[in-house]
Backbone as CSV, one residue per row, in Angstrom:
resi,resn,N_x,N_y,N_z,CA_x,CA_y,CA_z,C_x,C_y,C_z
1,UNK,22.827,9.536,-9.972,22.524,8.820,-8.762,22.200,7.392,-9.148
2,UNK,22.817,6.542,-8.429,22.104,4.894,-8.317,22.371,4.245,-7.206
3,UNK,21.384,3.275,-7.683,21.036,2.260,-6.436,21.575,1.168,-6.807
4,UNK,21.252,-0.065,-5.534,21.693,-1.167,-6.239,20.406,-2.168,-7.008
5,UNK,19.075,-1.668,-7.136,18.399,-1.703,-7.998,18.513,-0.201,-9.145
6,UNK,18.338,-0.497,-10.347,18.212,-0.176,-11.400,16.666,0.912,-11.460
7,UNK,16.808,2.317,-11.027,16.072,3.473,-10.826,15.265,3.381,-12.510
8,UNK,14.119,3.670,-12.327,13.641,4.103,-13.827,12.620,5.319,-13.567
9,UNK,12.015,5.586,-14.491,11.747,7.198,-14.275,10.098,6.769,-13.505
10,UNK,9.899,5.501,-14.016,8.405,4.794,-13.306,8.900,4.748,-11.673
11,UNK,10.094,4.694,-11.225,10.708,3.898,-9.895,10.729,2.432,-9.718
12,UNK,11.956,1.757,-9.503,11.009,0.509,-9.270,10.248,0.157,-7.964
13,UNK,9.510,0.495,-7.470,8.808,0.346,-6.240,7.474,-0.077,-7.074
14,UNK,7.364,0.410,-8.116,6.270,0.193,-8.622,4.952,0.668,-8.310
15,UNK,5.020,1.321,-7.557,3.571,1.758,-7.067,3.455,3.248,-6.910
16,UNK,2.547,3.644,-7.165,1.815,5.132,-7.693,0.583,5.619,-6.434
17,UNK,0.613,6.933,-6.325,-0.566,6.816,-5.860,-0.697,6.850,-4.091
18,UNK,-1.924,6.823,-3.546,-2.168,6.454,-2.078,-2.614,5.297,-1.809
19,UNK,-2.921,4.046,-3.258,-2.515,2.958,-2.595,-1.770,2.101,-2.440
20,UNK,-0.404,2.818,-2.694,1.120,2.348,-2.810,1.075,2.705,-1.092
21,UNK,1.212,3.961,-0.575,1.269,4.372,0.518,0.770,3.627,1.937
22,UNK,-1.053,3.111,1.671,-1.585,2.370,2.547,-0.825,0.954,2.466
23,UNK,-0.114,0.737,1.589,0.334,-1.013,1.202,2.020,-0.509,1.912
24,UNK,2.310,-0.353,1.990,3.698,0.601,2.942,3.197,0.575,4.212
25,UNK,2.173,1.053,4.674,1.398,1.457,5.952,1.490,0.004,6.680
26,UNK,0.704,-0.554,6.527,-0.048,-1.750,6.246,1.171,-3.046,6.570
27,UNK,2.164,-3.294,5.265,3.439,-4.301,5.657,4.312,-3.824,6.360
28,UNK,4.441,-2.685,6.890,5.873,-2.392,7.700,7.131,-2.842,8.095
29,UNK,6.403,-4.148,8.872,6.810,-5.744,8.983,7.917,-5.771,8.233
30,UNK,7.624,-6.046,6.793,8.588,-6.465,5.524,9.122,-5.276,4.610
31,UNK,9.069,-4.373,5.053,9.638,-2.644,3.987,11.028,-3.003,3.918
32,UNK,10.985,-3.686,2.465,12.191,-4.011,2.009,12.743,-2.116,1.478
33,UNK,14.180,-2.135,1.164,14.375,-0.889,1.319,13.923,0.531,-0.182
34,UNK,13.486,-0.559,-1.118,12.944,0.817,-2.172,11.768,1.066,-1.562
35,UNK,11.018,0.244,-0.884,9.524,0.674,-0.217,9.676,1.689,0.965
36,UNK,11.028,2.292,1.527,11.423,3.300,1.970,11.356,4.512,1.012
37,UNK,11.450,4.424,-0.116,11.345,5.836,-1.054,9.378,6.039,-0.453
38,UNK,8.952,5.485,-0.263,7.520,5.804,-0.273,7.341,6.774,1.555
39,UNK,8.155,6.164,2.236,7.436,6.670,3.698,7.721,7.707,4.281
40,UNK,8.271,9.062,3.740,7.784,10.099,3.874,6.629,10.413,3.786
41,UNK,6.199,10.086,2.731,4.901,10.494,2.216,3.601,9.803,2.873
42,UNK,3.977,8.721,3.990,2.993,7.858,4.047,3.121,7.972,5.626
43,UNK,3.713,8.085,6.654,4.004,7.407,7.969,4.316,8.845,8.822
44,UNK,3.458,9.261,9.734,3.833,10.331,9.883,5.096,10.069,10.795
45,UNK,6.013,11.064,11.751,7.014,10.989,12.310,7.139,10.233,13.351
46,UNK,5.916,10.220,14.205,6.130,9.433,15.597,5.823,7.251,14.786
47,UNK,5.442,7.449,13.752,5.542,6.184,13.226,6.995,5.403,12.781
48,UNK,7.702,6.297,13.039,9.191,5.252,12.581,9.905,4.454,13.426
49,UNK,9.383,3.423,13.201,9.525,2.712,14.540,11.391,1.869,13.725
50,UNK,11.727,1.041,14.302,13.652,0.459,14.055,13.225,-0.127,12.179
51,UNK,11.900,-0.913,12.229,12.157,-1.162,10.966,12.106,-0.180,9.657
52,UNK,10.796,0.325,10.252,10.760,1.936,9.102,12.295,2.577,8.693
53,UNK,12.512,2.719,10.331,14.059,3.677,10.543,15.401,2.988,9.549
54,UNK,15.302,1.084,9.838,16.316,0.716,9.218,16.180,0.788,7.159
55,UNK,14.703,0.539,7.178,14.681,0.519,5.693,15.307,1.838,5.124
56,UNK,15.303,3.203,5.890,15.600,4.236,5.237,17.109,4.428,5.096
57,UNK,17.875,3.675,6.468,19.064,3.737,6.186,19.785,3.115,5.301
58,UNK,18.695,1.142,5.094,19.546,1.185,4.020,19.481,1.278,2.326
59,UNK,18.427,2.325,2.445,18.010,2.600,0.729,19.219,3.860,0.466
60,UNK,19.622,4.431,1.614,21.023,5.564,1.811,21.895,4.786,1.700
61,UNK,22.198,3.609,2.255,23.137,2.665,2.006,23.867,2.552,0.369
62,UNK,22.911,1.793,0.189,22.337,1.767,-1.473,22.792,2.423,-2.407
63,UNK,21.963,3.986,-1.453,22.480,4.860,-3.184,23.831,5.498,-2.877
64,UNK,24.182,6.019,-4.251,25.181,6.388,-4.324,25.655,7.473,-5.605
65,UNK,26.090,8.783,-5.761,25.864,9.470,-6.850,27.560,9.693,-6.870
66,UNK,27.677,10.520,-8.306,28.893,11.123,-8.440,28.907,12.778,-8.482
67,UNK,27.755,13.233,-7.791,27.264,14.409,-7.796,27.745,14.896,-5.776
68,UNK,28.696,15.880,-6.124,28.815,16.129,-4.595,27.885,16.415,-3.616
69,UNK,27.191,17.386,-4.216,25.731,17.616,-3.130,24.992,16.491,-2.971
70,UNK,24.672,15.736,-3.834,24.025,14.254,-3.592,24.836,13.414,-2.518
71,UNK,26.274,13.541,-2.684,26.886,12.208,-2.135,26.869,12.816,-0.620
72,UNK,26.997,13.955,-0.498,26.835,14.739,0.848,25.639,14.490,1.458
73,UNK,24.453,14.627,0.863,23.258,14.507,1.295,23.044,13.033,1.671
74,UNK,23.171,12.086,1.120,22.941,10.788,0.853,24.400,10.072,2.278
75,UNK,25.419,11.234,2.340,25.997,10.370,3.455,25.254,11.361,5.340
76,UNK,24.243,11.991,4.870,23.830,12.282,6.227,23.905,13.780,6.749
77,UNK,24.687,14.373,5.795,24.755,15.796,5.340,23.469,16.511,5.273
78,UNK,23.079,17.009,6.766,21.696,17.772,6.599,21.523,19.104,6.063
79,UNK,22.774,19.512,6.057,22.375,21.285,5.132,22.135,20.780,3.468
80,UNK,23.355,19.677,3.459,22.858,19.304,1.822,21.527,18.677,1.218
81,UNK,20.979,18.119,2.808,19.888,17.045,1.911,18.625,18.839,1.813
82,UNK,18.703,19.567,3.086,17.666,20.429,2.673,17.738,21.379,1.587
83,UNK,18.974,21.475,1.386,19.654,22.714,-0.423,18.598,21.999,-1.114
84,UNK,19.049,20.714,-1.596,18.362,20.389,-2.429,16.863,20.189,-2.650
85,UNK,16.190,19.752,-1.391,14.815,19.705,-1.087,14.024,21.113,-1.603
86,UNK,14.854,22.266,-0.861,14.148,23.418,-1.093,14.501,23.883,-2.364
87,UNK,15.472,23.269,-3.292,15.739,23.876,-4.525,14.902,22.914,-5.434
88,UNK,14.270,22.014,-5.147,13.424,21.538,-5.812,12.086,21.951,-6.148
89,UNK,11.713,21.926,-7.439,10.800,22.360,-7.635,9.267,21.413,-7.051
90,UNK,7.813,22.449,-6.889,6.808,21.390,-6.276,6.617,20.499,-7.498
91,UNK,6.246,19.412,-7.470,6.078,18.600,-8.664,5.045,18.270,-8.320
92,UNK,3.475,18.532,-9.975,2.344,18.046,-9.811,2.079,17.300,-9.890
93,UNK,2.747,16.012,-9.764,2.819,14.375,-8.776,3.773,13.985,-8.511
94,UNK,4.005,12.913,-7.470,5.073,12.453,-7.493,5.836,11.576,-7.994
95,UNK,7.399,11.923,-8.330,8.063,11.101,-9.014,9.061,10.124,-8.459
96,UNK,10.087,9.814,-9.217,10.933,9.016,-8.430,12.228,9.716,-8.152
97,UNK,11.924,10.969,-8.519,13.348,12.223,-8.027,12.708,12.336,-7.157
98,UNK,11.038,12.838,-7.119,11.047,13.818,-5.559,10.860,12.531,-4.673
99,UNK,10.868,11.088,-4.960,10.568,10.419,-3.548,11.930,10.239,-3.155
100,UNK,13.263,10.487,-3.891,14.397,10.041,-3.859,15.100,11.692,-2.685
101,UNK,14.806,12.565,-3.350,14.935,13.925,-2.579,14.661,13.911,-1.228
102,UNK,13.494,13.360,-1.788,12.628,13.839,-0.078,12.493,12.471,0.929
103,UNK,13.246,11.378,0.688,13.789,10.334,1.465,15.003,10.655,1.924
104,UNK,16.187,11.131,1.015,17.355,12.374,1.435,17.401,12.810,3.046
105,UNK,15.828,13.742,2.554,15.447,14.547,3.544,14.756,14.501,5.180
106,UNK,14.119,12.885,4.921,13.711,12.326,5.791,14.943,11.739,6.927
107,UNK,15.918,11.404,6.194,16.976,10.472,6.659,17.512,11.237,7.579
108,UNK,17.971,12.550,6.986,18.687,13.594,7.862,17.575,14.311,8.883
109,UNK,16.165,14.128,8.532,15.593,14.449,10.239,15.101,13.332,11.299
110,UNK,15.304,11.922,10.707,15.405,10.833,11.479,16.649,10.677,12.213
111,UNK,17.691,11.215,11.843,18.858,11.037,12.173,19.340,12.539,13.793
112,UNK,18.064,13.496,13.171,18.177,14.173,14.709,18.106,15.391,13.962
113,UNK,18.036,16.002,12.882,18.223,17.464,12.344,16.890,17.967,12.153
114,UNK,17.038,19.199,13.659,15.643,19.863,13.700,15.410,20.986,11.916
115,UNK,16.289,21.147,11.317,16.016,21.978,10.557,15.881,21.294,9.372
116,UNK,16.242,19.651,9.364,15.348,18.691,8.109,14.115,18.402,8.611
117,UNK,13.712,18.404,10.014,12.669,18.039,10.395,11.284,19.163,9.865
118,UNK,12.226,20.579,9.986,11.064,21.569,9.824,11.070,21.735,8.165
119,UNK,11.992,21.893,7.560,11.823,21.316,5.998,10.709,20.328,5.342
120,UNK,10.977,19.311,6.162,10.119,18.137,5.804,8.772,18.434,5.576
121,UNK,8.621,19.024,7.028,6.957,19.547,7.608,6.807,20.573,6.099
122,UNK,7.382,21.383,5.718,7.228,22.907,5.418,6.775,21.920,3.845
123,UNK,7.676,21.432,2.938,7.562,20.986,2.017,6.517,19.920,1.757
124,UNK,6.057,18.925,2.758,4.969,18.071,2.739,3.515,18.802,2.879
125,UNK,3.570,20.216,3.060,2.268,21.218,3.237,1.924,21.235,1.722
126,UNK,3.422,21.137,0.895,3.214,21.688,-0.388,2.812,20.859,-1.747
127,UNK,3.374,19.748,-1.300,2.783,18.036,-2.248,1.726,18.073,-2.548
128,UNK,2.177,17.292,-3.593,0.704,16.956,-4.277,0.135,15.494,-3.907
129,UNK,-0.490,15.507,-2.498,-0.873,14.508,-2.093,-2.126,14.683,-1.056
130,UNK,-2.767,13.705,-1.182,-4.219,14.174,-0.198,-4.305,14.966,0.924
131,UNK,-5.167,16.175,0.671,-4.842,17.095,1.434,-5.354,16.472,3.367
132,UNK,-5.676,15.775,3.821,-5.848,15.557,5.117,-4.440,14.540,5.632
133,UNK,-4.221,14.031,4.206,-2.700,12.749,4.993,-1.464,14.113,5.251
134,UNK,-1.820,15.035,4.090,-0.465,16.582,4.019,-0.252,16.797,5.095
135,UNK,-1.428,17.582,5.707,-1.652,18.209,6.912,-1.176,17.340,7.998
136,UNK,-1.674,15.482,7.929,-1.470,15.068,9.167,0.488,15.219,9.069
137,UNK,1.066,14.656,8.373,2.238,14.381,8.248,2.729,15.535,8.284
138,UNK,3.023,16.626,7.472,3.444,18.153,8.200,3.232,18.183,9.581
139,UNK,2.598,18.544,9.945,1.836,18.530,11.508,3.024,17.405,12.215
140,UNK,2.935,15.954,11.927,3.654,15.033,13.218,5.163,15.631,12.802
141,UNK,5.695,16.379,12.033,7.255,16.925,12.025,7.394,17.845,12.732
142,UNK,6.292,18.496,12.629,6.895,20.232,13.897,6.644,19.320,15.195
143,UNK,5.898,18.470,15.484,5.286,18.077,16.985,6.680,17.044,17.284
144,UNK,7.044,16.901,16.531,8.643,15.481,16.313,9.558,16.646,17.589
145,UNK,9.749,17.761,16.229,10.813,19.089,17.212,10.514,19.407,18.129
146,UNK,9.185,19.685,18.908,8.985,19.989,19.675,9.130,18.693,21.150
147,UNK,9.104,17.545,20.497,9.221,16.566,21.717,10.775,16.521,21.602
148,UNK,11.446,16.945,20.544,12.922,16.625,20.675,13.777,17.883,21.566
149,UNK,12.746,18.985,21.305,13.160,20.343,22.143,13.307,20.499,23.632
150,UNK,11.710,19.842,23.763,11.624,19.435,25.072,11.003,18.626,25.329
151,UNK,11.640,17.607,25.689,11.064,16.448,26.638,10.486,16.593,27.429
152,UNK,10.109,17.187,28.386,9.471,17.223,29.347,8.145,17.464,28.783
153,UNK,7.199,18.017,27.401,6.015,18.438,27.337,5.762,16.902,27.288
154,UNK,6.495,16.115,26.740,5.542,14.299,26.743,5.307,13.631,28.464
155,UNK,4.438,12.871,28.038,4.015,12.397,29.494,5.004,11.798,29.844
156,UNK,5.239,12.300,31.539,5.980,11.714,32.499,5.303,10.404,33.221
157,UNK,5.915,9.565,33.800,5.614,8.428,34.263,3.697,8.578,35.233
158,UNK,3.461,9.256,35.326,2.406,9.229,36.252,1.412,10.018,35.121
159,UNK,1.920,9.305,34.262,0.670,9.738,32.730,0.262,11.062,32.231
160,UNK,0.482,12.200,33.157,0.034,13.687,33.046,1.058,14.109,31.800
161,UNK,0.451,15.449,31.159,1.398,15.959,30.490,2.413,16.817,31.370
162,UNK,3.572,16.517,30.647,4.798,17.322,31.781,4.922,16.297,32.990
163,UNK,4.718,15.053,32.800,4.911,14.919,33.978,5.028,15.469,35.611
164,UNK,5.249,15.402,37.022,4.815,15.878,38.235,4.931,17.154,37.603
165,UNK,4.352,18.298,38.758,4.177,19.418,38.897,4.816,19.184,39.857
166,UNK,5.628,20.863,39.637,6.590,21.497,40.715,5.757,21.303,42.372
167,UNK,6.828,20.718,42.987,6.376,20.566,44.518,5.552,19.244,44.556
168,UNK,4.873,18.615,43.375,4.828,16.875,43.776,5.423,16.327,43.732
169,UNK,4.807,15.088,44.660,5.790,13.797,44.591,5.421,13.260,42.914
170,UNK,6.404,12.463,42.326,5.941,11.461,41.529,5.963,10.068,41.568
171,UNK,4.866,9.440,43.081,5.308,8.449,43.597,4.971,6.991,42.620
C-alpha cells in the first residue's frame, strides 16, 4: 500500500496517543488528509461534517495498493474494507496499519454502508483507546444506522422526536 506521502511504521501524521486525537478534534478547519488516518478514532459519526468527510476521501484518493482486497477496499468496496477490518487482529495500540484499515472502514460507512457502519461500532468497542471516547464513538455508529434506517425517529420540524403525531397538524 502507498500514499502520496511516504507511510512509515511511526505514520507520518506524527502523532500518537489522545493528544493527536484532541489536536484533530480541535483543527478540523485545516485536516489536511493524513490527519484523516486519525478520525475514526477521534470524531464520533454525527461529527463528519464536508471537511472531515472530504479529508477522508482524499487520503482514499491518495492511497493506492497492488493488493486486490486493498485496491477494492480503498476504491469504496464495503464487503472488502470490512474482510479486512474483521480479519485484523486487536492491536495493543495503535498503529499505522490499523489507522490505515480502519479509515478503509470508515470511508465505506461514510459513504452509506450500514454493515461498515456496524463494523466500525463493533470493532471501536474493541481498541485500545480510552475507554469512555470507545464507548462514545461505538455508540454514535449504531445511532448513525438507526437515523439512516429511519428518519423519521430524528426531530421533525416542530422540534419533537418523530416529528407530528398521527392526526396533527404540523403547522
Amino acid at each position: 500500500m502507498t500514499t502520496g506521502n511516504k507511510m512509515t511504521n511511526q505514520s507520518s501524521h506524527g502523532h500518537r496517543g489522545r493528544e493527536a486525537g484532541m489536536d484533530v478534534a480541535a483543527n478540523s478547519g485545516s485536516c489536511e488528509w493524513p490527519r484523516a488516518l486519525l478520525l475514526w478514532r477521534t470524531v464520533p459519526a454525527h461529527g463528519f461534517d464536508f471537511m472531515r468527510r472530504a479529508a477522508v476521501t482524499e487520503c482514499m484518493r491518495r492511497t493506492s495498493s497492488t493488493i486486490d482486497v486493498w485496491r477494492k477496499a480503498v476504491g469504496g468496496d464495503a464487503a472488502s474494507a470490512m474482510g479486512m477490518a474483521l480479519r485484523m487482529e486487536i492491536p495493543s495500540e495503535i498503529t499505522a496499519r490499523t489507522d490505515f484499515v480502519m479509515t478503509v472502514l470508515l470511508n465505506s460507512a461514510l459513504r452509506g454502508s450500514a454493515g461498515a457502519s456496524l463494523v466500525l461500532s463493533y470493532l471501536l468497542r474493541r481498541m485500545p483507546i480510552d475507554r469512555v471516547l470507545r464507548s462514545r464513538l461505538a455508540t454514535s455508529w449504531l445511532a448513525h444506522n438507526f437515523r439512516n434506517a429511519w428518519p423519521e425517529l430524528d426531530r421533525g420540524r416542530n422540534g419533537r422526536l418523530g416529528g407530528a403525531r398521527q392526526g396533527e397538524d404540523s403547522k
